[in-house]
N, C-alpha and C positions, 0 to 999 in steps of 0.2 A: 504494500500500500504506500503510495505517495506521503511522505512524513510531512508535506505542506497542509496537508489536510487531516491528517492522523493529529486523536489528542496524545498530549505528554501525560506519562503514566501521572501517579494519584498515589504522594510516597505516605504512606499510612506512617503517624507517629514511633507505633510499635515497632515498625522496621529499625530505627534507629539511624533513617536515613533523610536527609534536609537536604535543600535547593542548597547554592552555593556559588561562589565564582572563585576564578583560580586566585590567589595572593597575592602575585604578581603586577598590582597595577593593569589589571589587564578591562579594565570598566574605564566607560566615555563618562565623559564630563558633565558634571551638574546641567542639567537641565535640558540636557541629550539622549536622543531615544540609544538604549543602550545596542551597541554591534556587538557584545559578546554572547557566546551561548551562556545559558546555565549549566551547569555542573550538577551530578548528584553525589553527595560527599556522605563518608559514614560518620557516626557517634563520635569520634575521634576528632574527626576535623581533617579529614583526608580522600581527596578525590579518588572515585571510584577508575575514573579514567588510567592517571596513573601513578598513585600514591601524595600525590605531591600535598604540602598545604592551602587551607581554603578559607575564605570569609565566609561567615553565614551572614550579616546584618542585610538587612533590607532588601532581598533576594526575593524579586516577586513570584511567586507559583509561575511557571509556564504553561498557558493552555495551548500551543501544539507541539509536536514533537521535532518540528524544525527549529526551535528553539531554544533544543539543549543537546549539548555539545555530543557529537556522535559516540564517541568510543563512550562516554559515560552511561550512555541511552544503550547500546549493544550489551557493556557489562553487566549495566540493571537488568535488560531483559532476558539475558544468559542466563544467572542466577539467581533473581529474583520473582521470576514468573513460573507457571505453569505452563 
């Protein structure tokens, strides 16, 4: 299915997994629609993509799934799904 149109999965609290963006300065500027994917990061604080660290603050939910950063989106749905 086309991910422009696909939603971004629905990370249930219990998973122990949050939106996120990489640490690296990697977010536009105040008042700018943001060009980065989201991230989905564990309990930890550590991108599922690939380990690295992660900000959680102010990480809006993504509602499609072109919106969050692929490998992170592939990892979740590898192991996190049925």
């Amino acid at each position: 299915m086309n991910e422009k149109k696909q939603f971004a999965p629905v990370l249930e609290e219990s998973s122990g997994l949050h939106w996120a963006r990489r640490k690296v300065r990697d977010h536009a500027p105040v008042g700018s629609a943001s060009t980065t994917p989201r991230h989905i990061a564990t309990s930890d604080g550590r991108l599922l993509c690939d380990g690295g660290p992660s900000v959680k603050r102010g990480i809006a939910e993504p509602v499609l799934a072109s919106e969050v950063h692929a490998t992170c989106l592939h990892v979740y749905r590898r192991d996190h799904t049925k």
